[in-house]
C-alpha positions as CSV (number, residue, x, y, z in Angstrom):
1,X,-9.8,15.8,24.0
2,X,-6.4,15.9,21.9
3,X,-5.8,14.5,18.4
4,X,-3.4,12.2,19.8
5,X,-6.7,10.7,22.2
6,X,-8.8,10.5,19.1
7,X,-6.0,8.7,16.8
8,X,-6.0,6.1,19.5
9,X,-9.9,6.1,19.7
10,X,-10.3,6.2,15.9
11,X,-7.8,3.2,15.5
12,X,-9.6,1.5,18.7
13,X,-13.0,1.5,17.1
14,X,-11.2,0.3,13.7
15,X,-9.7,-2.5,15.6
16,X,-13.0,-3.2,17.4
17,X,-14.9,-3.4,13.8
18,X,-12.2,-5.9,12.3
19,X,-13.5,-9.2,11.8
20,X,-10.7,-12.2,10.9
21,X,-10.4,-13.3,6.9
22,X,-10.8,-9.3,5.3
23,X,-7.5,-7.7,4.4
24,X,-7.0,-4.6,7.2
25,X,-6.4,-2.8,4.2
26,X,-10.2,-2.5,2.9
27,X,-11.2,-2.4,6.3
28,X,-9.5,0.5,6.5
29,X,-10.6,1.8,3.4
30,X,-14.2,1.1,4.1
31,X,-14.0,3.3,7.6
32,X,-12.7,6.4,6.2
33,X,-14.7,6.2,3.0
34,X,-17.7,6.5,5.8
35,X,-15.9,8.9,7.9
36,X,-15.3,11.7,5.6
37,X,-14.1,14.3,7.8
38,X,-10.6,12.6,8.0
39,X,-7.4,14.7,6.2
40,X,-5.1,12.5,4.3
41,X,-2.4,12.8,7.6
42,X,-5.3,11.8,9.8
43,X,-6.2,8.9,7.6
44,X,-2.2,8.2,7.8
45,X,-1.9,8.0,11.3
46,X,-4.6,6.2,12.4
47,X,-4.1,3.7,10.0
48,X,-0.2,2.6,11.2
49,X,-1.5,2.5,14.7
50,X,-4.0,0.1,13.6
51,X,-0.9,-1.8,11.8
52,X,1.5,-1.4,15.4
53,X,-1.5,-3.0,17.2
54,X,-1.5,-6.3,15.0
55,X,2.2,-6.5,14.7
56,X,2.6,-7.4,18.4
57,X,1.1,-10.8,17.0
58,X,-0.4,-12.6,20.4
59,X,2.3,-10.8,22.7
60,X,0.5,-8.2,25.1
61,X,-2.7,-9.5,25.5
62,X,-4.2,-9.4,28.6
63,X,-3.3,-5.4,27.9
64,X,-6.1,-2.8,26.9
65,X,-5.9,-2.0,23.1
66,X,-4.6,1.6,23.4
67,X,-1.6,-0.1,25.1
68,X,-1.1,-2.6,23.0
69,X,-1.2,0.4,20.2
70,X,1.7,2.3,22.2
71,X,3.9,-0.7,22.3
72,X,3.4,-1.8,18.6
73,X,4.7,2.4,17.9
74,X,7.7,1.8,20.7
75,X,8.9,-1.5,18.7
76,X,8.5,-0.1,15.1
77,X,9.6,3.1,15.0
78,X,13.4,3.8,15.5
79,X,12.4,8.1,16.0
80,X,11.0,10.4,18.4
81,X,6.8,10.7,18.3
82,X,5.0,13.1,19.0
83,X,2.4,11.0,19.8
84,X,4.1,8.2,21.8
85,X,6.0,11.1,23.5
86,X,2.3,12.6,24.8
87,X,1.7,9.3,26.4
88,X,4.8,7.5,27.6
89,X,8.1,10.7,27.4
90,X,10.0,7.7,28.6
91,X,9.5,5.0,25.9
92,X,9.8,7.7,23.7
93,X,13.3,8.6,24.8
94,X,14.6,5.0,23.9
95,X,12.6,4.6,20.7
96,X,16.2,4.4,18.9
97,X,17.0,1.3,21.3
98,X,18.1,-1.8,19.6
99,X,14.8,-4.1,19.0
100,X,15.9,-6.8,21.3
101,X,16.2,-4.5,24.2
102,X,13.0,-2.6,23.7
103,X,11.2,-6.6,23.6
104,X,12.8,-6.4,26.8
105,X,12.0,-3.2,27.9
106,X,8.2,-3.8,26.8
107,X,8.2,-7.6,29.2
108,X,7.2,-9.5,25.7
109,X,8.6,-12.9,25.2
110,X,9.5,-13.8,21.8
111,X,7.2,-17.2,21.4
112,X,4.2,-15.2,22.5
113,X,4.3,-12.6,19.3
114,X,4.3,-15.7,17.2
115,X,3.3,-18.7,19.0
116,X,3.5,-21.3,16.0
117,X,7.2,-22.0,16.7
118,X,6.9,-25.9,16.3
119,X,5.1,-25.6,13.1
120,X,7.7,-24.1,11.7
121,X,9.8,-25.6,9.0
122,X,13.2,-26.7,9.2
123,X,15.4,-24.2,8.4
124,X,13.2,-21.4,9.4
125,X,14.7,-19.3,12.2
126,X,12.0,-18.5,14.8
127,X,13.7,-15.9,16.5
128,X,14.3,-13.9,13.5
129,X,10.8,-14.7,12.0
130,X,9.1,-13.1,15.1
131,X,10.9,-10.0,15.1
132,X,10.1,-9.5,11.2
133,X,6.9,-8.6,12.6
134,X,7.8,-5.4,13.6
135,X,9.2,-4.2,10.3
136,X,6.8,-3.6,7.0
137,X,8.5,-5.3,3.9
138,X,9.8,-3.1,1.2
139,X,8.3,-2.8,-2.3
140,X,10.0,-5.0,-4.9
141,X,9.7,-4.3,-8.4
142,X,10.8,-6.9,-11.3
143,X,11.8,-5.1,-14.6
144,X,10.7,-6.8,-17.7
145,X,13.1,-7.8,-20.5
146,X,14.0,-4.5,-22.9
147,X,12.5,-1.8,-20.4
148,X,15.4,-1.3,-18.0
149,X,16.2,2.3,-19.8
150,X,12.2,3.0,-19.7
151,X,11.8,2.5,-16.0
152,X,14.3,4.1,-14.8
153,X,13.8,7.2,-17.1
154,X,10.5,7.2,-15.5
155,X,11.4,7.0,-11.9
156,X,14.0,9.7,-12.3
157,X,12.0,12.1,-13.9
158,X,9.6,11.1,-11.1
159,X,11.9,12.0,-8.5
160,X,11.5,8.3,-7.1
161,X,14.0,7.2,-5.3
162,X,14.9,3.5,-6.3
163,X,17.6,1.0,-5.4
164,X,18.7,-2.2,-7.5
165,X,19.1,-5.6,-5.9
166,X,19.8,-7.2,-8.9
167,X,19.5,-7.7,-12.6
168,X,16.0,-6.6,-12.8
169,X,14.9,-6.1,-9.1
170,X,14.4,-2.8,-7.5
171,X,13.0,-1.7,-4.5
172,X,10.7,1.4,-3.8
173,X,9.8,3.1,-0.5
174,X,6.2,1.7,0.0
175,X,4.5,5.4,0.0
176,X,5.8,5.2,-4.1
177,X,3.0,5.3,-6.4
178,X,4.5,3.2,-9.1
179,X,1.4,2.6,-11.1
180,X,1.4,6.4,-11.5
181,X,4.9,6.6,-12.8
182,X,5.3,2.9,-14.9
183,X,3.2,0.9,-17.1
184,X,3.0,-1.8,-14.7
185,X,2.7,-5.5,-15.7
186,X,4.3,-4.3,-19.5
187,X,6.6,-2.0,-17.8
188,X,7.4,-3.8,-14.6
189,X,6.1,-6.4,-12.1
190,X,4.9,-5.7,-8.6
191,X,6.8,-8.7,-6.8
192,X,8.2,-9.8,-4.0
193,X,11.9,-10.0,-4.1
194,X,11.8,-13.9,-3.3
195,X,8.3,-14.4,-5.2
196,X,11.3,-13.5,-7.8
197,X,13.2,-15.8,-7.7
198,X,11.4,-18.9,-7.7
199,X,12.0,-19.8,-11.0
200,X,15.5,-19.5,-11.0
201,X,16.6,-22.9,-12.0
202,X,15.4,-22.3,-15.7
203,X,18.1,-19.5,-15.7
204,X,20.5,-22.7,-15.9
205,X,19.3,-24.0,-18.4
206,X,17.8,-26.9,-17.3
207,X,14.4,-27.7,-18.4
208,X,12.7,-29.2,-21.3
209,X,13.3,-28.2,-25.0
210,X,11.1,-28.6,-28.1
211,X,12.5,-28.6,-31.8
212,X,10.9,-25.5,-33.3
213,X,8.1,-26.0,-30.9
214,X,7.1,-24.1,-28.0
215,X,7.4,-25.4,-24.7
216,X,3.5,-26.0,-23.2
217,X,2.9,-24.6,-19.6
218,X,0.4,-24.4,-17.3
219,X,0.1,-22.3,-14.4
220,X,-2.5,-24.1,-12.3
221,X,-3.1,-21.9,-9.6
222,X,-2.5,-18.6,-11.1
223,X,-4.3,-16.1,-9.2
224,X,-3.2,-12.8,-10.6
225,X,-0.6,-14.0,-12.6
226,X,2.7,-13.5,-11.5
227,X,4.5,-16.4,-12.1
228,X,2.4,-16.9,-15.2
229,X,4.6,-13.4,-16.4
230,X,8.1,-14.6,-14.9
231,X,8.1,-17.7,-16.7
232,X,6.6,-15.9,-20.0
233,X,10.1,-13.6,-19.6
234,X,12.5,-16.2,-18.5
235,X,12.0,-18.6,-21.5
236,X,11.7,-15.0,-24.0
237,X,8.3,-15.9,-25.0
238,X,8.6,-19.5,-25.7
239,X,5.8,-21.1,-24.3
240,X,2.1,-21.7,-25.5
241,X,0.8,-21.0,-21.8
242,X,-2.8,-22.3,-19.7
243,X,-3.7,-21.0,-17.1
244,X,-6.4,-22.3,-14.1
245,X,-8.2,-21.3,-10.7
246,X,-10.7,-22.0,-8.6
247,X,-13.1,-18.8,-9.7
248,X,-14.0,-16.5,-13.1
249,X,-13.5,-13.4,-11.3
250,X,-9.8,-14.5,-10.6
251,X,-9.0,-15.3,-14.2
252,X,-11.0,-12.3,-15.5
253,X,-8.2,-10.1,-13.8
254,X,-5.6,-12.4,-14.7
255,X,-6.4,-12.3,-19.0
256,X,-6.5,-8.7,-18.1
257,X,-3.3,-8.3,-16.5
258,X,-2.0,-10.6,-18.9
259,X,-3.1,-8.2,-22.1
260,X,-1.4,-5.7,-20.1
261,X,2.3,-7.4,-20.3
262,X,1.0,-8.3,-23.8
263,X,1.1,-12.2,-23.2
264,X,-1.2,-14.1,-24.7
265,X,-3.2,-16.9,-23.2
266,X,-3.6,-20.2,-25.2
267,X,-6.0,-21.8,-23.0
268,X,-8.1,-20.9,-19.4
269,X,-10.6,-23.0,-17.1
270,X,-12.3,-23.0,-14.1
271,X,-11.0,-25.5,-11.8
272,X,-11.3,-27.1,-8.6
273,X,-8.1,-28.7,-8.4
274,X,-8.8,-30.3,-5.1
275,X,-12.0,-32.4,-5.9
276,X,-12.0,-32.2,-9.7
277,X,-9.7,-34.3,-11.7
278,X,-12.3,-35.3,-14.3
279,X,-12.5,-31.8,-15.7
280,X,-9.4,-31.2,-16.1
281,X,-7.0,-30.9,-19.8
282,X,-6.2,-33.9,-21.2
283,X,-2.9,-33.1,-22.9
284,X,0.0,-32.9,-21.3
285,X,2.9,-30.1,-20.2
286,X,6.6,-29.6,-20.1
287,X,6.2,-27.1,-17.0
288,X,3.6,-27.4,-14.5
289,X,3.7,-24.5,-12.3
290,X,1.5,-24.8,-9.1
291,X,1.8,-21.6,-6.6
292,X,-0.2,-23.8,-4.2
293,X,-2.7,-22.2,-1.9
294,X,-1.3,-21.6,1.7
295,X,-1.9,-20.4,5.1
296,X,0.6,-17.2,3.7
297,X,2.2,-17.0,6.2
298,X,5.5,-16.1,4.9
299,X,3.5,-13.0,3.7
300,X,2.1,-12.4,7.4
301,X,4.9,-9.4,8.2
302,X,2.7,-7.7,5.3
303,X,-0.4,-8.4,6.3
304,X,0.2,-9.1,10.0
305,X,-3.6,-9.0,11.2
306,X,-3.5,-12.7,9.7
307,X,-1.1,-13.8,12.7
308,X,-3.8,-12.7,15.5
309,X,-6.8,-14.9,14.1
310,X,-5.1,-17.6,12.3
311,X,-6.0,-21.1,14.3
312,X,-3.4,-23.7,14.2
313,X,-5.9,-26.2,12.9
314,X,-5.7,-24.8,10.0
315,X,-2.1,-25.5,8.9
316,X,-3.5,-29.4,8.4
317,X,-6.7,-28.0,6.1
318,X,-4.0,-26.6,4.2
319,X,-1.7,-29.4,4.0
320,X,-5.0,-31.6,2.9
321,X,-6.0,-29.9,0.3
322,X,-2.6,-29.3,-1.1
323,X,-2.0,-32.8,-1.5
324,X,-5.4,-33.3,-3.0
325,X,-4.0,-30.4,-5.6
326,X,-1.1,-32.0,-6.5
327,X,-2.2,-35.5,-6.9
328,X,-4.5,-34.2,-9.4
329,X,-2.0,-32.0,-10.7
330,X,0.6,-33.6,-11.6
331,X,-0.7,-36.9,-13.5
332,X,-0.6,-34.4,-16.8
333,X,3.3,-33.6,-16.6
334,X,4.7,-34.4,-19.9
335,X,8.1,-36.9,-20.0
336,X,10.9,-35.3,-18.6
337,X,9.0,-32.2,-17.9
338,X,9.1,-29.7,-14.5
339,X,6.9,-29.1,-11.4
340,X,7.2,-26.5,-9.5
341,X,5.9,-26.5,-6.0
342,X,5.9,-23.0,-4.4
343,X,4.2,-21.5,-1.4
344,X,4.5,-18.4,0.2
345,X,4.5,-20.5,4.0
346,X,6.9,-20.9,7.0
347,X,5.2,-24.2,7.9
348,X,6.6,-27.5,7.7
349,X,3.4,-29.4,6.8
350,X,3.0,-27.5,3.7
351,X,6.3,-28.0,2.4
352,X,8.8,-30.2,3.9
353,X,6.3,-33.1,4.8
354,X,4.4,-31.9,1.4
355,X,7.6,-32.5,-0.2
356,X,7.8,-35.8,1.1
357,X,4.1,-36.9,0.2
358,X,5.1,-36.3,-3.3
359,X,8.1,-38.5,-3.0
360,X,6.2,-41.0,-1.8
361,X,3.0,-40.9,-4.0
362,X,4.9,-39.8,-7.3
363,X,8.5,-41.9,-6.9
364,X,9.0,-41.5,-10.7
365,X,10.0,-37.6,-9.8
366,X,13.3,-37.0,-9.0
367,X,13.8,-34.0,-6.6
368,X,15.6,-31.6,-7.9
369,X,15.5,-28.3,-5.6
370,X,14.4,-27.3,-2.1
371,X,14.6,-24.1,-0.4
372,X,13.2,-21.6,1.4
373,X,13.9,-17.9,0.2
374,X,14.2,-16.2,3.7
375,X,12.3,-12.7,3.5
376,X,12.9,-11.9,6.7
377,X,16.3,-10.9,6.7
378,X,15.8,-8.6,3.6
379,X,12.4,-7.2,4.6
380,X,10.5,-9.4,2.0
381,X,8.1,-12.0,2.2
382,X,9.2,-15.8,2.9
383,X,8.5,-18.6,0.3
384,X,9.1,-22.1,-0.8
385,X,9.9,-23.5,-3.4
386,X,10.3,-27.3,-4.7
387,X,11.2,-28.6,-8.3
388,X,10.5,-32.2,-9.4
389,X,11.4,-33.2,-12.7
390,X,10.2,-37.2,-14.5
391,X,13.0,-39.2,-14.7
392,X,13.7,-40.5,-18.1
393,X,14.4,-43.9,-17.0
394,X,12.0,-46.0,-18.2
């Protein structure tokens, strides 16, 4: 038997072992940590065909999973392959074909790769969301106030290869072991270009003030901490932050990776937000930052084994509980203060119409933003963002 028959075999029984919820990732990680006699190019192979297989999303299959394999390579890679040449010399001769034609080529219909298309929100194009499927987002680093000169010291005496796409965002070939080379979270920020950007509006100034005092936060879903970090660095410091999630193994790496960027936490809790109002702070905050929980899928190009299992009931569970979230939520905004409502979703449920709820339930918040930040025309991940702000008028 060749290698290139045990590649596809190896990534077949990997495929076959997956179960729906675990990031392919660890499942990954898990079968070569059993299956020692793999090389680190073995381990590499097998592992993107695994990845080509999932990125066909539903397209493909009544087709046998080596096939579907083949035509996830065909459609992602723009070079010749040694291995897709072994089994199909002709697709391999038109690998460099435009995308569109090799869809063609390969008898896949758009709507089947991702077959949510009426779910989708407004301004979300779903042609151009499909196709993201076949291309692995880049890896986005934010630079943290006063270590511009630091990082890029590092990277070039790293021979890492970097490319600025703004102020303080840079992006990295995904094979770059940053956390070998940088200090992240004091050094730098692993993030999404967009995740980036979603505080933007305090860069013009508009948000609440405090004579001598420090502006009081809380970042109510925090999960690891990102936005936690950008809003620490867009208001230099200013802010006497809380933090919240749903379980003290989240927050445990978050005060970590916190004491990493050297910001200090004033106040963390364990919290429910969806069925536990009466445990929650009493006081209240000028910014209320809620990174809501989400189908992800504005994330799914990354992780695209989520696409294959994800049931479309399960857009409303979202929605539900993220109107649950915010009701509870944002009852401890302070007078004139800011909510931000960010997802990393393409769906119209949990942000236009979640959008609306708000409006309705809340009609003392004006609307002040609403956007999505379109990853897949930039090979990053999609999000959306909404900022409400209490009207003064009493």
């Amino acid at each position: 038997m060749s290698k290139f028959h045990s590649y596809i075999g190896s990534a077949g029984k990997i495929i076959g072992t997956y179960t729906a919820g675990k990031p392919l990732a660890l499942h990954l990680k898990s079968f070569f940590a059993a299956e020692k006699k793999f090389g680190s190019r073995d381990r590499r192979v097998i592992s993107s065909l695994c990845y080509y297989y999932f990125r066909v999303g539903h397209a493909l299959n009544h087709k046998e999973t080596a096939e579907r394999i083949l035509t996830g390579l065909f459609l992602c890679e723009n070079k010749s392959n040694e291995l897709l040449h072994f089994f199909h010399p002709d697709l391999d001769d038109r690998i460099g074909l435009p995308l569109a034609d090799k869809i063609s080529l390969s008898g896949i219909k758009i709507n089947d790769i991702f077959p949510f298309k009426d779910e989708l929100g407004d301004s979300i194009e779903s042609r151009d969301f499909a196709l993201s499927f076949f291309k692995q987002p880049q890896l986005y680093l934010r630079v943290r106030p006063g270590r511009k000169d630091r990082v890029i010291h590092k990277l070039n005496g790293a021979s890492v290869a970097f490319e600025w796409r703004g102020a303080d965002c840079l992006v990295l070939a995904n094979n770059a072991s940053a956390d070998k080379i940088l200090q992240l979270n004091k050094d730098a920020v692993v993030q999404d270009i967009n995740s980036q950007k979603v505080l933007d509006h305090i860069d013009r100034g508009s948000f609440p003030t405090r004579a001598n005092q420090q502006l009081k936060a809380w970042d109510c879903c925090a999960a690891s901490g990102g936005k936690s970090i950008l809003l620490f660095d867009k208001l230099k410091g200013n802010i006497q932050l809380t933090v919240s999630d749903i379980r003290e193994n989240i927050l445990a790496n978050l005060r970590k990776r916190l004491q990493q960027a050297g910001i200090n936490i004033n106040r963390s809790f364990i919290a429910d937000l969806s069925v536990s109002p009466g445990l929650l702070p009493q006081e209240k905050f000028d910014i209320i930052i809620c990174d809501a929980p989400c189908t992800g899928s504005g994330t799914w190009s990354r992780n695209p084994e989520q696409l294959l299992f994800f049931k479309k009931a399960t857009i409303d569970e979202y929605a539900k509980r993220q109107q649950q979230i915010v009701s509870n939520v944002i009852p401890h905004l302070d007078s004139s203060g800011l909510f931000f409502y960010i997802t990393c979703s393409v769906f119209k449920k949990e942000n236009e119409e979640l959008v609306s709820f708000i409006k309705h339930k809340f009609p003392q918040l004006n609307l002040l933003q609403m956007e999505y930040l379109k990853g897949y025309d930039n090979a990053a991940d999609t999000m959306f963002v909404a900022l409400f702000q209490i009207s003064n008028t009493k």
